[in-house]
Backbone as JSON Lines, residues from 0, in Angstrom:
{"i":0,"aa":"X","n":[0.84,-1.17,0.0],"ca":[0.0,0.0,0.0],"c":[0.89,1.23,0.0]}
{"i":1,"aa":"X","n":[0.51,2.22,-0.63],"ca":[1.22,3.14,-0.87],"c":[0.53,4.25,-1.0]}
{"i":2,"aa":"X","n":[0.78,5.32,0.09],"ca":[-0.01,6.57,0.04],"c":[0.81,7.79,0.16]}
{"i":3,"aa":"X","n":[0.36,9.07,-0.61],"ca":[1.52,10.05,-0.54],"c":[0.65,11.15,-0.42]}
{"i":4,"aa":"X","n":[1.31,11.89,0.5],"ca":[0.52,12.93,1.49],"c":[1.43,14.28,0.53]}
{"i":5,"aa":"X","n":[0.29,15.0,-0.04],"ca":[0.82,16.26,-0.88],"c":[0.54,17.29,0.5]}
{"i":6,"aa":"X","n":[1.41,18.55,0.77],"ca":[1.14,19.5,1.49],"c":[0.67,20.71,0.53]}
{"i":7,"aa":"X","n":[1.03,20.39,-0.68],"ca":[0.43,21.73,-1.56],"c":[-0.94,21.35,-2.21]}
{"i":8,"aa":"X","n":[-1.35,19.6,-2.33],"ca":[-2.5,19.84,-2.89],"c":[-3.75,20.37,-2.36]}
{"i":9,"aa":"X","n":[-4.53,20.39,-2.87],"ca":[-5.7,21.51,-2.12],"c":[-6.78,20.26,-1.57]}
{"i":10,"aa":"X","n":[-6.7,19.36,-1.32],"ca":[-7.04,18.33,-0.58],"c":[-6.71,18.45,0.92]}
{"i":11,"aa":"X","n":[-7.56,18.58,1.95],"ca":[-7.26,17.91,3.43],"c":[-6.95,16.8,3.01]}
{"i":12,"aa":"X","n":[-5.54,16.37,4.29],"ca":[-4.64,14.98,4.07],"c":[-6.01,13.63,3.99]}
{"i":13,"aa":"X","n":[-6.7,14.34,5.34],"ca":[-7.89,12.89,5.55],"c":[-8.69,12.42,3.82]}
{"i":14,"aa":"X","n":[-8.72,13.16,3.44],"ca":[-9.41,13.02,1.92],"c":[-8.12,12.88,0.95]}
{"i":15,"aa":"X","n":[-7.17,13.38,0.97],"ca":[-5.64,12.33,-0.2],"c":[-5.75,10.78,0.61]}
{"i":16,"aa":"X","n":[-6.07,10.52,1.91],"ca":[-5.71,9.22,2.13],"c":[-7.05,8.69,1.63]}
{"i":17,"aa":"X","n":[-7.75,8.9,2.36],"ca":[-9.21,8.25,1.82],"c":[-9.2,8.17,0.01]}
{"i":18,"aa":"X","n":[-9.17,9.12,-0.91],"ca":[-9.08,8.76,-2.39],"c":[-7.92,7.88,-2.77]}
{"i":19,"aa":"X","n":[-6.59,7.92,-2.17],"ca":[-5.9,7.31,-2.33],"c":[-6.04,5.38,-1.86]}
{"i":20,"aa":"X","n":[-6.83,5.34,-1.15],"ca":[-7.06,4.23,-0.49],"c":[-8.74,3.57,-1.09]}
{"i":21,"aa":"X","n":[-9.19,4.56,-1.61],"ca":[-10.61,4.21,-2.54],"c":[-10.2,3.89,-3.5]}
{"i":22,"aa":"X","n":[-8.74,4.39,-4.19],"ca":[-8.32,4.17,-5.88],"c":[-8.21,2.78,-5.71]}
{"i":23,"aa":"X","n":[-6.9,2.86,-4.56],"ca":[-6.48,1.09,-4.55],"c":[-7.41,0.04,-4.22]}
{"i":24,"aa":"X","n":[-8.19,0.1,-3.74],"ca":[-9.35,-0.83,-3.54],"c":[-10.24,-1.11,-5.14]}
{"i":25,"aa":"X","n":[-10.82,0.21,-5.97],"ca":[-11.56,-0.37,-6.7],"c":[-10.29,-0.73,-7.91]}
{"i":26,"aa":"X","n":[-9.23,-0.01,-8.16],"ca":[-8.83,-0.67,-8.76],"c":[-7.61,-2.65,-8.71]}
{"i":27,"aa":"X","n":[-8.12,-2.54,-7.54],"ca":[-8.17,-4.42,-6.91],"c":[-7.01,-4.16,-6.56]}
{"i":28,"aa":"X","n":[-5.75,-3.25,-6.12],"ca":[-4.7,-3.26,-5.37],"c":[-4.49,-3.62,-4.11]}
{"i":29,"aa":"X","n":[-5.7,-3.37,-3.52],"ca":[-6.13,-3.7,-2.22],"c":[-7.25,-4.59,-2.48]}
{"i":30,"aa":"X","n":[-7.45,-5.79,-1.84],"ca":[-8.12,-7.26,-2.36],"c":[-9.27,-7.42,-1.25]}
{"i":31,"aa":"X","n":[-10.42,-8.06,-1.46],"ca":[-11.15,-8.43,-0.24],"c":[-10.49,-8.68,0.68]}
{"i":32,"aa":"X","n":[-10.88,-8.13,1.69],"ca":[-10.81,-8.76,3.16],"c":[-9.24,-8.88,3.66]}
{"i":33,"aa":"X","n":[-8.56,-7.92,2.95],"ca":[-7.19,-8.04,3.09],"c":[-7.07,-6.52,4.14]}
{"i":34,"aa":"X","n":[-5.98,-6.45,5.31],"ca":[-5.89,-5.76,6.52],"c":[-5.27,-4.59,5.66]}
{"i":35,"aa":"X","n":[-5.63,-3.56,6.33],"ca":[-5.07,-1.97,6.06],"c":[-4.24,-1.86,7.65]}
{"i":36,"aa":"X","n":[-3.13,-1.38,7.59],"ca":[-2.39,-0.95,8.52],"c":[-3.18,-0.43,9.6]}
{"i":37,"aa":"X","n":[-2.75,-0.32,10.88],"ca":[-3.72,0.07,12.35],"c":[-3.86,1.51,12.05]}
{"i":38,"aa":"X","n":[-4.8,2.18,12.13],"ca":[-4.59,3.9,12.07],"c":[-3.48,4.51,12.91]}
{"i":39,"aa":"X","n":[-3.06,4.02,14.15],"ca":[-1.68,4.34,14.48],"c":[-0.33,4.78,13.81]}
{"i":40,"aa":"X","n":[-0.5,3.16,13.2],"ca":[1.29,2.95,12.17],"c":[1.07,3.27,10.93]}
{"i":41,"aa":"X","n":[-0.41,3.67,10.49],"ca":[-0.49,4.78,9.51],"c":[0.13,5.91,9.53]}
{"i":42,"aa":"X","n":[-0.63,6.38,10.43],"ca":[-0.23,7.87,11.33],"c":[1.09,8.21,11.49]}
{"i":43,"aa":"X","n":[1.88,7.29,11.9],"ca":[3.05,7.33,12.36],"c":[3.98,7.45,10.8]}
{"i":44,"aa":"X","n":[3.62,6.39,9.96],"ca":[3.98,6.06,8.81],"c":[4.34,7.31,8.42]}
{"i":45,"aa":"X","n":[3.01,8.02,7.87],"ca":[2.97,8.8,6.96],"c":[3.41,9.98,7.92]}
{"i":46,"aa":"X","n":[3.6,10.01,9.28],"ca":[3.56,11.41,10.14],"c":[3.05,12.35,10.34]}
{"i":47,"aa":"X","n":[1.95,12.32,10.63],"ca":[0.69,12.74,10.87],"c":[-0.38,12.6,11.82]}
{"i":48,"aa":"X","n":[-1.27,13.11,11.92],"ca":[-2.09,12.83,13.6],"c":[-2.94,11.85,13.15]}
{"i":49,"aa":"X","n":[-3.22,11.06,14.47],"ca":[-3.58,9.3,14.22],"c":[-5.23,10.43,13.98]}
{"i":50,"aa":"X","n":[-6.06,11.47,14.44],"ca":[-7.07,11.96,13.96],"c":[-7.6,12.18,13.01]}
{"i":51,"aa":"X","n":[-6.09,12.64,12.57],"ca":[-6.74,12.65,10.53],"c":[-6.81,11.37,10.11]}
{"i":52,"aa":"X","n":[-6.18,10.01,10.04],"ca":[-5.79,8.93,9.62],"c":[-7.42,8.22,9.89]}
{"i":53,"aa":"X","n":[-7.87,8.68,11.46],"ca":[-9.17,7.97,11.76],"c":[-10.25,8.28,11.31]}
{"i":54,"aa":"X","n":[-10.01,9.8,10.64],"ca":[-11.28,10.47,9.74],"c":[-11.16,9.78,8.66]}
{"i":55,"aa":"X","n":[-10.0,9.54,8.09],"ca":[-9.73,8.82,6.43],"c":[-10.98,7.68,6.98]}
{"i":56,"aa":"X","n":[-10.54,6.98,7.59],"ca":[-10.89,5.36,7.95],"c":[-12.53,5.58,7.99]}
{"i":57,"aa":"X","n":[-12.95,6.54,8.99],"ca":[-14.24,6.71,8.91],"c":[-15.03,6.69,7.92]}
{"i":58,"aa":"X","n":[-14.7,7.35,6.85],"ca":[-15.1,7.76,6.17],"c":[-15.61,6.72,4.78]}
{"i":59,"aa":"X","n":[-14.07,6.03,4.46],"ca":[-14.07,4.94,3.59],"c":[-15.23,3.71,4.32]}
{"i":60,"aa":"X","n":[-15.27,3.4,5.3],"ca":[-16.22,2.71,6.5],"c":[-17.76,3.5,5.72]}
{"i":61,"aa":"X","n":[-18.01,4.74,5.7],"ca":[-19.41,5.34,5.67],"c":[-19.64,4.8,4.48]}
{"i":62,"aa":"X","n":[-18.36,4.84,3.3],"ca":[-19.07,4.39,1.84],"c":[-18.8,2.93,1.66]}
{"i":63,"aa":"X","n":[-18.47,2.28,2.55],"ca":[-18.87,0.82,2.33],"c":[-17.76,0.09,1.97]}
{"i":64,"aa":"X","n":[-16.61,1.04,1.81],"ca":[-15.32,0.03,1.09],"c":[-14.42,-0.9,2.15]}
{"i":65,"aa":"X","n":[-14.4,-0.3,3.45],"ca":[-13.75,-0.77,4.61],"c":[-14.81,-1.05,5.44]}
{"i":66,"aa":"X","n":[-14.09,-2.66,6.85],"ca":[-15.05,-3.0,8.01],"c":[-13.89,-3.02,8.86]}
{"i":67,"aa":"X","n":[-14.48,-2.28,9.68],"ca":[-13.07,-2.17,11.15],"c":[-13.98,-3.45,12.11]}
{"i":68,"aa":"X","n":[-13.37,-4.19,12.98],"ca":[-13.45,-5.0,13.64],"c":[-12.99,-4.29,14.99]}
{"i":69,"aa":"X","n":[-13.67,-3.89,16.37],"ca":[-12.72,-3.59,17.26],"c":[-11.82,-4.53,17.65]}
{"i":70,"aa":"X","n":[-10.48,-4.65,17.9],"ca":[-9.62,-5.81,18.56],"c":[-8.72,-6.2,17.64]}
{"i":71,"aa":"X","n":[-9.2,-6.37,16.48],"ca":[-9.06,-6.96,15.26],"c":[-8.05,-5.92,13.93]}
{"i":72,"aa":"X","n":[-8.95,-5.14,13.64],"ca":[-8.27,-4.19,12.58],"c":[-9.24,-3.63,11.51]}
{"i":73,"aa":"X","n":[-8.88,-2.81,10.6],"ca":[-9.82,-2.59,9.25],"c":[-9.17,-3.23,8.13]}
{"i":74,"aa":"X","n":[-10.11,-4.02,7.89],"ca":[-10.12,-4.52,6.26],"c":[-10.91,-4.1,5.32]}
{"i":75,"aa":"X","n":[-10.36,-4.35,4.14],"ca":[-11.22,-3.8,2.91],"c":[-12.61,-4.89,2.46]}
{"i":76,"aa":"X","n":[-13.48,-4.2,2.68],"ca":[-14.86,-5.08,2.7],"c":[-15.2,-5.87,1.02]}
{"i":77,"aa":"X","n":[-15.95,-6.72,1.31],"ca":[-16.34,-7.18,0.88],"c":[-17.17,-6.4,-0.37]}
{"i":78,"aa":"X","n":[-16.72,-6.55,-1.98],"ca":[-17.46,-5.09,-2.83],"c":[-18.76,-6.0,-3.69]}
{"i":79,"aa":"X","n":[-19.56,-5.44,-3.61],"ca":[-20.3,-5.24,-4.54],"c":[-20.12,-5.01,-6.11]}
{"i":80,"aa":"X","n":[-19.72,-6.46,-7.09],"ca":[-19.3,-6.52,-8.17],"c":[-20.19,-5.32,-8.66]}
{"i":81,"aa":"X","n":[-20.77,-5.34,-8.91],"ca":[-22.12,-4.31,-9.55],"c":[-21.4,-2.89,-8.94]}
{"i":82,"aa":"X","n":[-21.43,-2.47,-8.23],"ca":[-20.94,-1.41,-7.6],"c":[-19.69,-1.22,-8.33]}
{"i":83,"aa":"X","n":[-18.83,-1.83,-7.84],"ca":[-17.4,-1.82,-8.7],"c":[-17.27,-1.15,-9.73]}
{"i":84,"aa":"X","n":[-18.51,-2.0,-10.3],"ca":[-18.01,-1.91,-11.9],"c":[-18.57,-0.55,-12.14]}
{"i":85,"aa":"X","n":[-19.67,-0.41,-12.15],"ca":[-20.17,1.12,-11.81],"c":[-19.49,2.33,-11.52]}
{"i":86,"aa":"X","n":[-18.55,2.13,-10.25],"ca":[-17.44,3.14,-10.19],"c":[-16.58,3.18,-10.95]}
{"i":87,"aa":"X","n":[-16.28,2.01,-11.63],"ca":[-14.88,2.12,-12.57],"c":[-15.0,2.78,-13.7]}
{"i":88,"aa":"X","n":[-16.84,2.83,-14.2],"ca":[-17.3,2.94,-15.47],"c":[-17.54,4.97,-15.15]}
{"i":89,"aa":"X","n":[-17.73,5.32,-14.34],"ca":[-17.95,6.45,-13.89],"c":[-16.45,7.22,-13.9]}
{"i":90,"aa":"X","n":[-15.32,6.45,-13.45],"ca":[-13.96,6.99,-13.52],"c":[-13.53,7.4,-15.23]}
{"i":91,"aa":"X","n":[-14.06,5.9,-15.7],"ca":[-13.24,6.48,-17.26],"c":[-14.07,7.31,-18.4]}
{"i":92,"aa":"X","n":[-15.37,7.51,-17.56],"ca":[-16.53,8.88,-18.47],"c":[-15.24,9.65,-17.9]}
{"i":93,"aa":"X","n":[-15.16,10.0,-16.33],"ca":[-14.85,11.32,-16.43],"c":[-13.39,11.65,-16.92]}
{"i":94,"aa":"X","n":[-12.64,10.85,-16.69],"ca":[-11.36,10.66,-17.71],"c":[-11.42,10.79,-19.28]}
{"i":95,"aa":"X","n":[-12.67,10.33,-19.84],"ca":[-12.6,10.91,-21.36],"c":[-13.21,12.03,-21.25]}
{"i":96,"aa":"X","n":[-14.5,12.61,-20.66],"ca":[-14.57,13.85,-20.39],"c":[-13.61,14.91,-20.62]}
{"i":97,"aa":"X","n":[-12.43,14.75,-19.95],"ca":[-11.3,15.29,-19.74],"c":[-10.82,15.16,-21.52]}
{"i":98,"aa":"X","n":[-10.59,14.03,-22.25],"ca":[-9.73,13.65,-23.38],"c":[-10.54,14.79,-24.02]}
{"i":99,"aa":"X","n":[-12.2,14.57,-24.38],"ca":[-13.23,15.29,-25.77],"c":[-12.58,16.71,-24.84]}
{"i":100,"aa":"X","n":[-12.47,17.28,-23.48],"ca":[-12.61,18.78,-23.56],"c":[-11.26,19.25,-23.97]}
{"i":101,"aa":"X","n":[-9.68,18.72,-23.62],"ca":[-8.86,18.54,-24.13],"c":[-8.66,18.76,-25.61]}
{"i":102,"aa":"X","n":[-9.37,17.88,-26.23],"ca":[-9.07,18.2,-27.88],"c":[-10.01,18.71,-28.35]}
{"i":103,"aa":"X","n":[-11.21,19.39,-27.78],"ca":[-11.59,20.61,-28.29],"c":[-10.74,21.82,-28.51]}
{"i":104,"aa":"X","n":[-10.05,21.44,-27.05],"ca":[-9.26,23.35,-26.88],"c":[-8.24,22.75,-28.08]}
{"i":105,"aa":"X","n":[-7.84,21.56,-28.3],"ca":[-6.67,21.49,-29.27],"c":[-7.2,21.72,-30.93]}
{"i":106,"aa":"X","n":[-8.01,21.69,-30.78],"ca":[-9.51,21.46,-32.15],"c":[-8.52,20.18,-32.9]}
{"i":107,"aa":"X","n":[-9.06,19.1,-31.74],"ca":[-8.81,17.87,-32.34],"c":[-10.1,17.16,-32.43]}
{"i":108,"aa":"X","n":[-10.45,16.52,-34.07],"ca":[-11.73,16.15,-34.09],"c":[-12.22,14.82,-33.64]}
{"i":109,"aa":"X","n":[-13.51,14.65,-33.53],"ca":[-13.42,13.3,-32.77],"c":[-13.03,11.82,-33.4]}
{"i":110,"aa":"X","n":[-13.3,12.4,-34.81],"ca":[-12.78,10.93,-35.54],"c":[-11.23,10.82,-35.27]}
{"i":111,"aa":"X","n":[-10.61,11.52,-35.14],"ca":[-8.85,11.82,-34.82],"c":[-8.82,11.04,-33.41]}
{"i":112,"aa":"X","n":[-9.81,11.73,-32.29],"ca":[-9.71,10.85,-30.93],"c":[-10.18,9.4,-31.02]}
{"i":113,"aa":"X","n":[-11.05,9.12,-31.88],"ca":[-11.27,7.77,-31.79],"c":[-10.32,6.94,-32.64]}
{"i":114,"aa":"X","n":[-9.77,7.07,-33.54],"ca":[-8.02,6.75,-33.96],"c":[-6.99,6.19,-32.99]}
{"i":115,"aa":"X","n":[-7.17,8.03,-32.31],"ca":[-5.54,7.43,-31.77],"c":[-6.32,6.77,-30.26]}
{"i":116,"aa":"X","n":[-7.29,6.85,-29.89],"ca":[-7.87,5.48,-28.87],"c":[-7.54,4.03,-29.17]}
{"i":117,"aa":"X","n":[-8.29,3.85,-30.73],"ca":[-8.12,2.44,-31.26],"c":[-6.68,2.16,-31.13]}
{"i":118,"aa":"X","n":[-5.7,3.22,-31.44],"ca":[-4.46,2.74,-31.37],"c":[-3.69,2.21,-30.12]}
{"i":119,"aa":"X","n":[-3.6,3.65,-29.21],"ca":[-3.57,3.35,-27.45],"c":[-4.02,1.74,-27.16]}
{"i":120,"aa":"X","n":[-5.1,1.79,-27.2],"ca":[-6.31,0.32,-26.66],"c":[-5.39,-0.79,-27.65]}
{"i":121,"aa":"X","n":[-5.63,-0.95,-28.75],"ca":[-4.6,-2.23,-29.59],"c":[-3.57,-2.77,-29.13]}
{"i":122,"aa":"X","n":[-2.5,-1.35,-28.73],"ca":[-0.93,-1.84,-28.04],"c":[-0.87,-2.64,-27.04]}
């Protein structure tokens, strides 16, 4: 697991860890039911207050991706294939979103983007 705490991005840390820790989960880096570090040796990890680390945790917990166990630890829950896929399909609208507004400002046309896609995607 691998999380990197920006001080210039315009993100509170509790929300870079939480997206950072939502990426790796839906994109299967982080696996069912597999343990996330104690919010402590997070905390400590990354150096930072175990408060923010426990808001991250909370939070991922509210949307369903993590189950803390008291005694035990937080693991990454159990997903909802359907769900999953849903979020993943929602990530790469807004990622081409980004490509069509992109090559507007470039006045690149769309038959040109769907080209060099087919090409990208083939390799």
């Amino acid at each position: 697991m691998n999380i990197v705490i920006s001080n210039s991005a315009n993100q509170p840390i509790y929300l870079q860890i939480k997206n950072q820790l939502k990426e790796q989960i839906l994109l299967g880096a982080l696996k069912e039911k597999e343990a996330l570090p104690s919010i402590r040796k997070l905390a400590k990890d990354l150096q930072i207050s175990v408060i923010t680390t426990k808001k991250a945790y909370e939070e991922l917990e509210r949307d369903g991706l993590i189950e803390t166990f008291p005694g035990k630890g937080s693991f990454v829950a159990a997903q909802n294939r359907e769900l999953l896929k849903e979020e993943r399909l929602k990530k790469i609208e807004e990622q081409l979103v980004n490509v069509i507004e992109d090559g507007r400002a470039f006045d690149v046309g769309l038959e040109e983007l769907i080209h060099m896609l087919t090409l990208l995607y083939e390799e």
